[in-house]
mmCIF file of the protein (N, C-alpha, C, O) and its ligand, coordinates in Angstrom:
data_MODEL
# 
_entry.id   MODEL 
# 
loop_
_entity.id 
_entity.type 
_entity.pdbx_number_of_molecules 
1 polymer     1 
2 non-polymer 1 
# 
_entity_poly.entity_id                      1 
_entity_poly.type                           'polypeptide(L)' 
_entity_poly.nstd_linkage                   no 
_entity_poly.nstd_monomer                   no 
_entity_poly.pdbx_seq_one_letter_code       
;(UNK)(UNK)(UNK)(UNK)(UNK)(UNK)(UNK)(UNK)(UNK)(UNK)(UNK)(UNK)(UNK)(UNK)(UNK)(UNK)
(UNK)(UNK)(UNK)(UNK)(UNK)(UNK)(UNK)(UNK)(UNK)(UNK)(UNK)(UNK)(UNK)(UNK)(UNK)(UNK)
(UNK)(UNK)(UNK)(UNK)(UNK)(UNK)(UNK)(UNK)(UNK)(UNK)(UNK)(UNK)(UNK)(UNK)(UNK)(UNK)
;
_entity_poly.pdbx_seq_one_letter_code_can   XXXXXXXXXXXXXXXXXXXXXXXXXXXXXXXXXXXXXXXXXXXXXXXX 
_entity_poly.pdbx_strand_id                 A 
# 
loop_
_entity_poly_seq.entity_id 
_entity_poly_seq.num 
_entity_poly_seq.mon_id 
_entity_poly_seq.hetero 
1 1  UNK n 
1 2  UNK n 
1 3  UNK n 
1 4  UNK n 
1 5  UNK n 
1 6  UNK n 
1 7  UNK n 
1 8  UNK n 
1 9  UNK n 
1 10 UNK n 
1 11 UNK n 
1 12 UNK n 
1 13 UNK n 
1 14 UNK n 
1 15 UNK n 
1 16 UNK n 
1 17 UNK n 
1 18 UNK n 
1 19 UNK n 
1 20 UNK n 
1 21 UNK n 
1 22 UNK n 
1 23 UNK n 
1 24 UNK n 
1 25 UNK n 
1 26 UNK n 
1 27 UNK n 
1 28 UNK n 
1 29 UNK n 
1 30 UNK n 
1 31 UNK n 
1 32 UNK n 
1 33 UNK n 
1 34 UNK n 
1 35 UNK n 
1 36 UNK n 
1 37 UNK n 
1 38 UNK n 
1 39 UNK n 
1 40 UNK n 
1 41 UNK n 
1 42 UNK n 
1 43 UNK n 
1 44 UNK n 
1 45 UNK n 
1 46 UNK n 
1 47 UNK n 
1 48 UNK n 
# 
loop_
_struct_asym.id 
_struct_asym.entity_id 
A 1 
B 2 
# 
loop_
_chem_comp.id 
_chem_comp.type 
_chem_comp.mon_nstd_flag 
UNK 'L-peptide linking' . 
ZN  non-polymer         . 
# 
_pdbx_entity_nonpoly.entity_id   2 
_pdbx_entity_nonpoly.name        ? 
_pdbx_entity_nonpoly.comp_id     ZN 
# 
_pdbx_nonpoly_scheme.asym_id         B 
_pdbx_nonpoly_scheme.entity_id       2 
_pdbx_nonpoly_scheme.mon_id          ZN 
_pdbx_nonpoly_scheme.ndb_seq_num     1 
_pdbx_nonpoly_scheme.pdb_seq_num     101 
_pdbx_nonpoly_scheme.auth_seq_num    101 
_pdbx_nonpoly_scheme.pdb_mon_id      ZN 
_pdbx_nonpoly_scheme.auth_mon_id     ZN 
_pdbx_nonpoly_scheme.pdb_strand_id   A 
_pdbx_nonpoly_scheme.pdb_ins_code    . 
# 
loop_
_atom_site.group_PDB 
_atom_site.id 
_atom_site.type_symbol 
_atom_site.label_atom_id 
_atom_site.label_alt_id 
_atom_site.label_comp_id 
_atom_site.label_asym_id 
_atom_site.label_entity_id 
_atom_site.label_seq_id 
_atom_site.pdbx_PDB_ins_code 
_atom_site.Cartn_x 
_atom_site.Cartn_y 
_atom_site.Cartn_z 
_atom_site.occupancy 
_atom_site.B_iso_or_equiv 
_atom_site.pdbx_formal_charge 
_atom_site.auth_seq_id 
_atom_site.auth_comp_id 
_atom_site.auth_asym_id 
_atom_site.auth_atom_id 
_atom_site.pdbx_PDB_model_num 
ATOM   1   N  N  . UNK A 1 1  ? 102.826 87.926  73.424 1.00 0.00 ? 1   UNK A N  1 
ATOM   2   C  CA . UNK A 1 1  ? 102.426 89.323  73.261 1.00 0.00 ? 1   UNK A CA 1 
ATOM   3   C  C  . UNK A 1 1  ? 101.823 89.838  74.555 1.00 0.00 ? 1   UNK A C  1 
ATOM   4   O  O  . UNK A 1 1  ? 100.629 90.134  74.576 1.00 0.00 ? 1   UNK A O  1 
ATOM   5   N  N  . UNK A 1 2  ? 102.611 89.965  75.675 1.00 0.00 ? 2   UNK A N  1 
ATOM   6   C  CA . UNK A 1 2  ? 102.215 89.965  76.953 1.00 0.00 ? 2   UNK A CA 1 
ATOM   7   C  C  . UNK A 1 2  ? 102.195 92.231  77.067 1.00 0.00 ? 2   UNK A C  1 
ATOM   8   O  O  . UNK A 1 2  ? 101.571 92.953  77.844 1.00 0.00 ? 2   UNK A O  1 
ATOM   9   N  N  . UNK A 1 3  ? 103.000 92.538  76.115 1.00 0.00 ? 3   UNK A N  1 
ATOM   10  C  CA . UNK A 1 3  ? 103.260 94.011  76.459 1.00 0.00 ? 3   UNK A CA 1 
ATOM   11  C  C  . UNK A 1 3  ? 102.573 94.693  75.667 1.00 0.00 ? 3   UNK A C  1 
ATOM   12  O  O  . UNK A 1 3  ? 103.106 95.701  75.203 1.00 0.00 ? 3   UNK A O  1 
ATOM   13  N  N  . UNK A 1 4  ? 101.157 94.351  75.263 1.00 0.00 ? 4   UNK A N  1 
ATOM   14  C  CA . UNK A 1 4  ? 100.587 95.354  73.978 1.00 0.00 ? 4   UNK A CA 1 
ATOM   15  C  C  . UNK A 1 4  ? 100.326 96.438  75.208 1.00 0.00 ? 4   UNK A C  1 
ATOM   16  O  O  . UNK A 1 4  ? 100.681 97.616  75.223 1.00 0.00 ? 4   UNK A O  1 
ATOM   17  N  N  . UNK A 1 5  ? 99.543  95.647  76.322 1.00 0.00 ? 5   UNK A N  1 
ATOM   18  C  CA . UNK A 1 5  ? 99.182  97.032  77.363 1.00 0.00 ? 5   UNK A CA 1 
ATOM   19  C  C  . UNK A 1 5  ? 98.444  98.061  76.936 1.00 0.00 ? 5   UNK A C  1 
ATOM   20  O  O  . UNK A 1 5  ? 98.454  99.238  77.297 1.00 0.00 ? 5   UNK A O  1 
ATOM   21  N  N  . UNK A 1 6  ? 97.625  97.353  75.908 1.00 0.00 ? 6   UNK A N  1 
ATOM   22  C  CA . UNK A 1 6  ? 96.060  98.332  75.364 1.00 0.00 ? 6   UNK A CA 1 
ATOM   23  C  C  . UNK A 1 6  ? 96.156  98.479  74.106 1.00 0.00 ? 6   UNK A C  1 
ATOM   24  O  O  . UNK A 1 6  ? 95.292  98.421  73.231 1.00 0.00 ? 6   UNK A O  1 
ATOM   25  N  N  . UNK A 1 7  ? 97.643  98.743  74.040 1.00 0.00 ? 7   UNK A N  1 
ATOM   26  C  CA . UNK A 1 7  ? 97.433  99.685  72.544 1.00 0.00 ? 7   UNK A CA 1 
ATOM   27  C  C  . UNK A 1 7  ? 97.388  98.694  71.376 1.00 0.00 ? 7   UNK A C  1 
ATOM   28  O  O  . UNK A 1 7  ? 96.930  97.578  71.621 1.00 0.00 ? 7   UNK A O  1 
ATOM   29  N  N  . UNK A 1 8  ? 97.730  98.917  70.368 1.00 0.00 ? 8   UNK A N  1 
ATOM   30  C  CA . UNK A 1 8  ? 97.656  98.214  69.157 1.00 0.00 ? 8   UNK A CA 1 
ATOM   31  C  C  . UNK A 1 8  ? 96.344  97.405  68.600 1.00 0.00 ? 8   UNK A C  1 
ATOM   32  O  O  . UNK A 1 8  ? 96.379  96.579  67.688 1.00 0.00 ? 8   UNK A O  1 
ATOM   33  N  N  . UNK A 1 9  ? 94.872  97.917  69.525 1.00 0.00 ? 9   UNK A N  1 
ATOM   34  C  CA . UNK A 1 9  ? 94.276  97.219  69.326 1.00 0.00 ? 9   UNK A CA 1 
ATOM   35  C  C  . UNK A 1 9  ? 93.436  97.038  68.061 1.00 0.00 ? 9   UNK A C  1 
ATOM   36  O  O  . UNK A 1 9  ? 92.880  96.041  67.601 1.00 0.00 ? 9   UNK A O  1 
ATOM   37  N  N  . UNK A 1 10 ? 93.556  99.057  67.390 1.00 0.00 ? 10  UNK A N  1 
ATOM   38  C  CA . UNK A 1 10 ? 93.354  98.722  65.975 1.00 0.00 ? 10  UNK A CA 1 
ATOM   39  C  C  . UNK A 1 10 ? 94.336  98.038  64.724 1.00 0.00 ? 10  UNK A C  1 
ATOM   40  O  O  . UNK A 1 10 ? 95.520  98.334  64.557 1.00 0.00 ? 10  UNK A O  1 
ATOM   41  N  N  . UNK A 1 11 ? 93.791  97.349  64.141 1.00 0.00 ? 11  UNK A N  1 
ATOM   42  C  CA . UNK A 1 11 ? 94.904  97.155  63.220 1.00 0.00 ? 11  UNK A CA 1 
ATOM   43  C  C  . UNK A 1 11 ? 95.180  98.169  62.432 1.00 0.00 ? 11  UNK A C  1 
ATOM   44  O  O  . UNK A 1 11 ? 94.263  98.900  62.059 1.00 0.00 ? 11  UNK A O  1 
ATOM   45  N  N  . UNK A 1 12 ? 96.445  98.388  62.051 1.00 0.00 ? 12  UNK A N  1 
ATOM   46  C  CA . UNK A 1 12 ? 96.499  99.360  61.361 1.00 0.00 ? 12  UNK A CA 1 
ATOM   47  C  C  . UNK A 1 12 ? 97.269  98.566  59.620 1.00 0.00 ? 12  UNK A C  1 
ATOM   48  O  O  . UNK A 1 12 ? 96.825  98.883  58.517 1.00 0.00 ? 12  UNK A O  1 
ATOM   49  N  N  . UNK A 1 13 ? 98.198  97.758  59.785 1.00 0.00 ? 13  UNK A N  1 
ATOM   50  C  CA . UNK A 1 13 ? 98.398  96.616  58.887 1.00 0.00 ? 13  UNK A CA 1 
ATOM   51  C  C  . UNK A 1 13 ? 97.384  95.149  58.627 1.00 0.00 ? 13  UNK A C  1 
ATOM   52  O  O  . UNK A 1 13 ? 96.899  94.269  59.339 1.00 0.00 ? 13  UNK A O  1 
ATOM   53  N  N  . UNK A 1 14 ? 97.408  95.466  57.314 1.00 0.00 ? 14  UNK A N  1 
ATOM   54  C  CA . UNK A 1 14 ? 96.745  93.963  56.957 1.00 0.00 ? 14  UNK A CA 1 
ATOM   55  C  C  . UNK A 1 14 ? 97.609  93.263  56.227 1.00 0.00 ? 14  UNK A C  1 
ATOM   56  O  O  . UNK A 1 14 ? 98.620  93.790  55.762 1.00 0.00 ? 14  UNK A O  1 
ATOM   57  N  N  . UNK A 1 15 ? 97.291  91.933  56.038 1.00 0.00 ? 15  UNK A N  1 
ATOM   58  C  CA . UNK A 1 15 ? 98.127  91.455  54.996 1.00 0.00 ? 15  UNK A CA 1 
ATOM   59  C  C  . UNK A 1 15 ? 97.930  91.952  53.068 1.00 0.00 ? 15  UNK A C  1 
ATOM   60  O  O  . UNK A 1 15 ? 96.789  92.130  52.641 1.00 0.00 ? 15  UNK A O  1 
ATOM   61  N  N  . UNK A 1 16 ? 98.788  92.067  52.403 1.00 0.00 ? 16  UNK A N  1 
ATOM   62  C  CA . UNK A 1 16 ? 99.410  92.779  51.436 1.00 0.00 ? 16  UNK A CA 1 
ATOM   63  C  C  . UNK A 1 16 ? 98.642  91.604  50.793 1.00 0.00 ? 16  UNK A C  1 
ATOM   64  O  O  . UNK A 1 16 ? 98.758  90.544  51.407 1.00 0.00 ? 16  UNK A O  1 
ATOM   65  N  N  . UNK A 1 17 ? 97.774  91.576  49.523 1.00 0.00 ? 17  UNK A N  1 
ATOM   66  C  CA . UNK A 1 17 ? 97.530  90.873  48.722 1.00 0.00 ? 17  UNK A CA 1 
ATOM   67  C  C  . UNK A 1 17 ? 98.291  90.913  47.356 1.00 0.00 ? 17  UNK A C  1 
ATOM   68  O  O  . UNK A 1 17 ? 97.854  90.513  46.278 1.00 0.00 ? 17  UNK A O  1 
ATOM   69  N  N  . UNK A 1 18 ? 99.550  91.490  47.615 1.00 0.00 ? 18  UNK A N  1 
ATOM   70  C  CA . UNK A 1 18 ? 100.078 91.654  46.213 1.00 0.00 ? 18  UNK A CA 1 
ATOM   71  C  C  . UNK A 1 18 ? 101.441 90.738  47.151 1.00 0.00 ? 18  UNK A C  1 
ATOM   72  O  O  . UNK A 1 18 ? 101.640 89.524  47.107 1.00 0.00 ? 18  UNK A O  1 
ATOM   73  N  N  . UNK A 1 19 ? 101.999 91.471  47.721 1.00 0.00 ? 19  UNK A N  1 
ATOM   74  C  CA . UNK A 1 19 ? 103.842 90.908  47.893 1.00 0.00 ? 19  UNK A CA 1 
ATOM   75  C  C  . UNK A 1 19 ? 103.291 89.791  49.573 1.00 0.00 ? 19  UNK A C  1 
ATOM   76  O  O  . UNK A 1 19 ? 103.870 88.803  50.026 1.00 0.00 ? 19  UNK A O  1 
ATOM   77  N  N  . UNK A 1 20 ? 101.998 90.497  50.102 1.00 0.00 ? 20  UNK A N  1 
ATOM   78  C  CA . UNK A 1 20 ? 101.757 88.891  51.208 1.00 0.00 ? 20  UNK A CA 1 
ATOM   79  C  C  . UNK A 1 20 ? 102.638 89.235  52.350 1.00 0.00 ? 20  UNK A C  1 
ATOM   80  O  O  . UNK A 1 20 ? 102.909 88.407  53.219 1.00 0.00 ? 20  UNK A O  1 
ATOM   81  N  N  . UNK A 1 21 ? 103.115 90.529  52.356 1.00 0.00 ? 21  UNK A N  1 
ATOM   82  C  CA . UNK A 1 21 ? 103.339 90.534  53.794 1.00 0.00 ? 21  UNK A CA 1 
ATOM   83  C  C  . UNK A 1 21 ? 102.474 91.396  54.249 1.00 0.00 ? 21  UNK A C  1 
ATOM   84  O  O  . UNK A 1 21 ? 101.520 91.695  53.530 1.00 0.00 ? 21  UNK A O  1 
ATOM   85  N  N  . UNK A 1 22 ? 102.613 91.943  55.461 1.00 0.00 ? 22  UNK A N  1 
ATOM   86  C  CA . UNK A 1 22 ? 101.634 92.104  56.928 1.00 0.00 ? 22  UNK A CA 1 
ATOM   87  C  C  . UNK A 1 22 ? 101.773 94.007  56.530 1.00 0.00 ? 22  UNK A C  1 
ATOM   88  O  O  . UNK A 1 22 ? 102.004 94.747  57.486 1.00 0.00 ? 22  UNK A O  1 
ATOM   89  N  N  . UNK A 1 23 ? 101.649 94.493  55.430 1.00 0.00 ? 23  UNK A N  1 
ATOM   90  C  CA . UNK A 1 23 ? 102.504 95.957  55.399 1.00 0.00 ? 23  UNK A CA 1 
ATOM   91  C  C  . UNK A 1 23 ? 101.094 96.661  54.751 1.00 0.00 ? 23  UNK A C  1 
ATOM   92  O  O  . UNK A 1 23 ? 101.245 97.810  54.337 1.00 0.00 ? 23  UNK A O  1 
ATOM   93  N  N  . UNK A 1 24 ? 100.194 96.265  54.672 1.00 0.00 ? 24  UNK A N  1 
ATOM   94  C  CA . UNK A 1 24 ? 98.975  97.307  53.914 1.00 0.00 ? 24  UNK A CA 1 
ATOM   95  C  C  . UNK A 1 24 ? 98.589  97.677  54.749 1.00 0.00 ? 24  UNK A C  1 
ATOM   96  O  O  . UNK A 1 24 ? 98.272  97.016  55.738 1.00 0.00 ? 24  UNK A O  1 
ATOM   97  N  N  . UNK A 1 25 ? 98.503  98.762  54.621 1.00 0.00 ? 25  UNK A N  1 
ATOM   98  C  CA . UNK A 1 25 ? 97.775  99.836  55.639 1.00 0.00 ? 25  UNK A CA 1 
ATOM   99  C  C  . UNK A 1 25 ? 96.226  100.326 55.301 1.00 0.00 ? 25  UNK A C  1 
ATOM   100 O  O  . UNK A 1 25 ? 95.738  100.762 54.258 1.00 0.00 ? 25  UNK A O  1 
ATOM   101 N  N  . UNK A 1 26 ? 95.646  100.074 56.626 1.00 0.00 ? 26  UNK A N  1 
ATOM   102 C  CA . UNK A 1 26 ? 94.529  99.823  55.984 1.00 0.00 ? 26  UNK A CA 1 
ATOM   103 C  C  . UNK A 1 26 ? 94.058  101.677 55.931 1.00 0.00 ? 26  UNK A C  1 
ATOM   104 O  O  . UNK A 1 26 ? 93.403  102.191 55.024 1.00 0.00 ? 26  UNK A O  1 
ATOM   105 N  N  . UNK A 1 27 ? 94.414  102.148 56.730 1.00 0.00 ? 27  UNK A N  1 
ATOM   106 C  CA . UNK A 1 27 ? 94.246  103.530 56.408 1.00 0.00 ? 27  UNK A CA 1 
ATOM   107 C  C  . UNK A 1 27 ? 94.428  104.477 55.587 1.00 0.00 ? 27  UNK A C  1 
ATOM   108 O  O  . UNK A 1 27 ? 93.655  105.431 55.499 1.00 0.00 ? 27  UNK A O  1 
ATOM   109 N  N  . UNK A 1 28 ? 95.591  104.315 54.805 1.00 0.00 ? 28  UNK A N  1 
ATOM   110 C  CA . UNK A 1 28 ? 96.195  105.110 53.851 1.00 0.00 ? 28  UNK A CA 1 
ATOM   111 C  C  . UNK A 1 28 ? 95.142  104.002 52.780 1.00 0.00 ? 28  UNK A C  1 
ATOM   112 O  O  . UNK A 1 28 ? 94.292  104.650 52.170 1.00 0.00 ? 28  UNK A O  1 
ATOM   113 N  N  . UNK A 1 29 ? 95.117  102.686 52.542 1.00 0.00 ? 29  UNK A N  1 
ATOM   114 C  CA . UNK A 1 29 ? 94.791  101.719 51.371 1.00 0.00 ? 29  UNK A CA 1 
ATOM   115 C  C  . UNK A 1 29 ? 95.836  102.002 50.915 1.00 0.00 ? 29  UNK A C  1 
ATOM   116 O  O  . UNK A 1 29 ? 96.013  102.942 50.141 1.00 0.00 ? 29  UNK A O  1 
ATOM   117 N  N  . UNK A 1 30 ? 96.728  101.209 51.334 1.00 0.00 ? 30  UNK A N  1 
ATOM   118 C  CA . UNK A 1 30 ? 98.706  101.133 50.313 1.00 0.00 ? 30  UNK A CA 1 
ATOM   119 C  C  . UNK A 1 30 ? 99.340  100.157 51.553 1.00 0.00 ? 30  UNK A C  1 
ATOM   120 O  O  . UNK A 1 30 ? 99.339  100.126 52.783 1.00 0.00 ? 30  UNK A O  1 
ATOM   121 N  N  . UNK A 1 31 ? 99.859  99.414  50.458 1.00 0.00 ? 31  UNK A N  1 
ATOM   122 C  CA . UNK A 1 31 ? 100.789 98.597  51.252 1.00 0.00 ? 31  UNK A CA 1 
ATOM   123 C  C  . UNK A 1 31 ? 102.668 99.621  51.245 1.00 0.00 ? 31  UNK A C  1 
ATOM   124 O  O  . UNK A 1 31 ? 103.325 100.153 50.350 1.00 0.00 ? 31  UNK A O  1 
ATOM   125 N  N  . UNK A 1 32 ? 102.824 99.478  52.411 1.00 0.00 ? 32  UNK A N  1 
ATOM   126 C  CA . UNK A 1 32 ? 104.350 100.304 52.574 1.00 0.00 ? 32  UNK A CA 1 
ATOM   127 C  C  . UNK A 1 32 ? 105.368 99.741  52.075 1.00 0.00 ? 32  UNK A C  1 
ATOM   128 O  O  . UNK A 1 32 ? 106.414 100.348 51.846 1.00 0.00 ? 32  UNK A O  1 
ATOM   129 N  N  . UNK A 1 33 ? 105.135 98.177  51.784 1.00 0.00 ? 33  UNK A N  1 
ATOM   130 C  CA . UNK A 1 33 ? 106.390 97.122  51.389 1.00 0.00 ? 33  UNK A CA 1 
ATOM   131 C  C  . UNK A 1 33 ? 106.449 97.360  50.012 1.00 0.00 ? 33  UNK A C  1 
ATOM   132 O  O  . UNK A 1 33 ? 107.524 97.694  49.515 1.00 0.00 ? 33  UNK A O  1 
ATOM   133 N  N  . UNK A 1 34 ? 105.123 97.196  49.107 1.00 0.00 ? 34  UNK A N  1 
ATOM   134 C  CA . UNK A 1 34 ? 105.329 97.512  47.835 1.00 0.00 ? 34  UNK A CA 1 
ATOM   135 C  C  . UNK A 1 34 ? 104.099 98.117  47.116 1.00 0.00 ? 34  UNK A C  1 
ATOM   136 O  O  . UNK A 1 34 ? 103.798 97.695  45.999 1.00 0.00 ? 34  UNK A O  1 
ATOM   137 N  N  . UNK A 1 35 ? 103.368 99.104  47.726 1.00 0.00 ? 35  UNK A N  1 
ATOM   138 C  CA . UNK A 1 35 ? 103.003 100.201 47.139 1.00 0.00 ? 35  UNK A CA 1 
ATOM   139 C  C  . UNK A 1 35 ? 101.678 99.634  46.924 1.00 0.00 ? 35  UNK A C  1 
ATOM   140 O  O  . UNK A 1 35 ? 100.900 100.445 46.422 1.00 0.00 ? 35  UNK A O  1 
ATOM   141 N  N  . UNK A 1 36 ? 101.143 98.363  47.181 1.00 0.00 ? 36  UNK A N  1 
ATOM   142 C  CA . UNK A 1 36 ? 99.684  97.826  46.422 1.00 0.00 ? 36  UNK A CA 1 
ATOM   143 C  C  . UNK A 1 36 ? 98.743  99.232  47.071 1.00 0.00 ? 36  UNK A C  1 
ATOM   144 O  O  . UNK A 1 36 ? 99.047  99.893  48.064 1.00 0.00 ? 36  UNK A O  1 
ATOM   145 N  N  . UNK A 1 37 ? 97.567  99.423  46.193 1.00 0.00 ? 37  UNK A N  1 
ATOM   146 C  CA . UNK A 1 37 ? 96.883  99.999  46.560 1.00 0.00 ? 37  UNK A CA 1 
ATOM   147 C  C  . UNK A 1 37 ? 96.982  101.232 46.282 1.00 0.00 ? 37  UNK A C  1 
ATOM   148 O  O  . UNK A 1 37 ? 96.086  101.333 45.444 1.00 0.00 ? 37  UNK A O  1 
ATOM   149 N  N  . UNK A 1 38 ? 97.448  102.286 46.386 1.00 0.00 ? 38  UNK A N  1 
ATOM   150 C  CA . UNK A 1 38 ? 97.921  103.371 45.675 1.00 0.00 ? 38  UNK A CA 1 
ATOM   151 C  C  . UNK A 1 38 ? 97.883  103.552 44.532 1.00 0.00 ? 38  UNK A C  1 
ATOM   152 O  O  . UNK A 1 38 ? 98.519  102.823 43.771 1.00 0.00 ? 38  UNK A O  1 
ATOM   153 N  N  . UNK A 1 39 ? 97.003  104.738 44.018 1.00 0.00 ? 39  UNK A N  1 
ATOM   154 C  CA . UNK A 1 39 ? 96.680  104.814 42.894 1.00 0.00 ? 39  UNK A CA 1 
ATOM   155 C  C  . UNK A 1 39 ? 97.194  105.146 41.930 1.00 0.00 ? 39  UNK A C  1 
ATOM   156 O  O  . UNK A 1 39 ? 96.970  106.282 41.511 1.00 0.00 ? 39  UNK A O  1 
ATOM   157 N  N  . UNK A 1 40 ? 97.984  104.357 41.299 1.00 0.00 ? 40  UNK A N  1 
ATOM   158 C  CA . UNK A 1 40 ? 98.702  103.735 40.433 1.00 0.00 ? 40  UNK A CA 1 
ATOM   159 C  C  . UNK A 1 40 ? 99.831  104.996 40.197 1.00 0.00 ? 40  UNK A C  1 
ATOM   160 O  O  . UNK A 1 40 ? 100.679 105.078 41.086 1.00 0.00 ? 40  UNK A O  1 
ATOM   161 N  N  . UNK A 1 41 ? 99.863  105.350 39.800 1.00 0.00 ? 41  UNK A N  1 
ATOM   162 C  CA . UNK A 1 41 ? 100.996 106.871 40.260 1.00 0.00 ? 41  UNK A CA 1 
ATOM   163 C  C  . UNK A 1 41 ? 99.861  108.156 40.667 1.00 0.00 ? 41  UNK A C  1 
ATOM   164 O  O  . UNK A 1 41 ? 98.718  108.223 40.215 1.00 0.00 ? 41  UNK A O  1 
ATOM   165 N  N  . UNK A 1 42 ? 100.539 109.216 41.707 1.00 0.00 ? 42  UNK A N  1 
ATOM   166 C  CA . UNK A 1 42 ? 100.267 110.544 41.876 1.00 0.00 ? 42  UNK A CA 1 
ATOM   167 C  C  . UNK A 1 42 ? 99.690  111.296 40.866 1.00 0.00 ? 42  UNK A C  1 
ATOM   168 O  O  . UNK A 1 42 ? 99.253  112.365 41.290 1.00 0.00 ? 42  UNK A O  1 
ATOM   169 N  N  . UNK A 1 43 ? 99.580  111.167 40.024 1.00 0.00 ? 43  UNK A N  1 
ATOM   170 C  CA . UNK A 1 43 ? 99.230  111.856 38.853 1.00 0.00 ? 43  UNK A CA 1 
ATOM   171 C  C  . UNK A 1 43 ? 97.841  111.944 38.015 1.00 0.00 ? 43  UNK A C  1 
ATOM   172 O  O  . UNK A 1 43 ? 97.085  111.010 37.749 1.00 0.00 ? 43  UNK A O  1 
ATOM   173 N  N  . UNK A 1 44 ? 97.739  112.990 37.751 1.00 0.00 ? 44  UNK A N  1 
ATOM   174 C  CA . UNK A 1 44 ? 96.140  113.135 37.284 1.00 0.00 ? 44  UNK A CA 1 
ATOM   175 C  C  . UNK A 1 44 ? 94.979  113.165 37.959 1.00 0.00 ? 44  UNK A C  1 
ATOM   176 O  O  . UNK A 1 44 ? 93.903  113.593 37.542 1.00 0.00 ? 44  UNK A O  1 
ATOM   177 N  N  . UNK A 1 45 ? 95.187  112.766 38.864 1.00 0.00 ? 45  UNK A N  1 
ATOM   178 C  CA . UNK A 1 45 ? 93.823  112.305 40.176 1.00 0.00 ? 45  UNK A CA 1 
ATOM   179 C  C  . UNK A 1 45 ? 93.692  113.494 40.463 1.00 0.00 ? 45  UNK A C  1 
ATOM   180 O  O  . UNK A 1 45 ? 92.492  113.700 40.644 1.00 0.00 ? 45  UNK A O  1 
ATOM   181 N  N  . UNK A 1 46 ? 94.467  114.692 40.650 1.00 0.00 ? 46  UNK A N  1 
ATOM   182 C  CA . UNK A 1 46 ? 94.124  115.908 40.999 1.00 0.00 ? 46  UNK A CA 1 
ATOM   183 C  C  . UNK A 1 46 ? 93.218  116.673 40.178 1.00 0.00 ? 46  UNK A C  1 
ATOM   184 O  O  . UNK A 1 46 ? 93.533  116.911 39.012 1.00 0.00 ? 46  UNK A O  1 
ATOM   185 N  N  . UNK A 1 47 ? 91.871  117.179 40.771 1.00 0.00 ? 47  UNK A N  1 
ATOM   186 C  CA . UNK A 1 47 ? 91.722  118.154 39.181 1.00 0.00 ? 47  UNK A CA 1 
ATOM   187 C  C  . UNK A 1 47 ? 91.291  119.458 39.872 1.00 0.00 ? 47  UNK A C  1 
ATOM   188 O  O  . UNK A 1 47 ? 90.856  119.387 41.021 1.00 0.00 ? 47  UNK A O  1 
ATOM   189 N  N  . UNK A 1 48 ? 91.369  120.471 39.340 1.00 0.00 ? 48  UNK A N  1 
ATOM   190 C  CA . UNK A 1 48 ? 91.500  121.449 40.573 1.00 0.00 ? 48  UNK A CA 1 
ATOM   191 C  C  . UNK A 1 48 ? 89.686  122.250 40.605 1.00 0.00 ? 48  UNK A C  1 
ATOM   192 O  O  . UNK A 1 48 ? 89.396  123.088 41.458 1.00 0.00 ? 48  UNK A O  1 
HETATM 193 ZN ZN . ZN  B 2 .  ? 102.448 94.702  49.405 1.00 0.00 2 101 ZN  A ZN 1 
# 
C-alpha cells in the first residue's frame, strides 16, 4: 500500500458484522454489501 499518498486515512468501511465483509460504512451506519445497519426499512421513522 505504497500509493495511499495521504488519503484514505479515515476509515470509512468497517468490517460488516452481519455478511463479514469490509462494506459497513461507518458513516451512513449500513453496510453497502448487505444493508446491516439500516433501519430496518425506510418507513415510519419519518414523523413530520
Ligand atoms: Zn454486511
Amino acid at each position: 500500500m505504497a500509493i495511499n499518498m495521504g488519503k484514505f486515512n479515515k476509515p470509512v468501511h468497517r468490517r460488516c458484522r452481519r455478511c463479514g465483509r469490509h462494506t459497513y460504512h461507518i458513516r451512513k451506519k449500513r453496510c453497502s454489501a448487505c444493508g446491516y445497519g439500516a433501519s430496518k426499512k425506510l418507513k415510519k421513522t419519518f414523523k413530520p
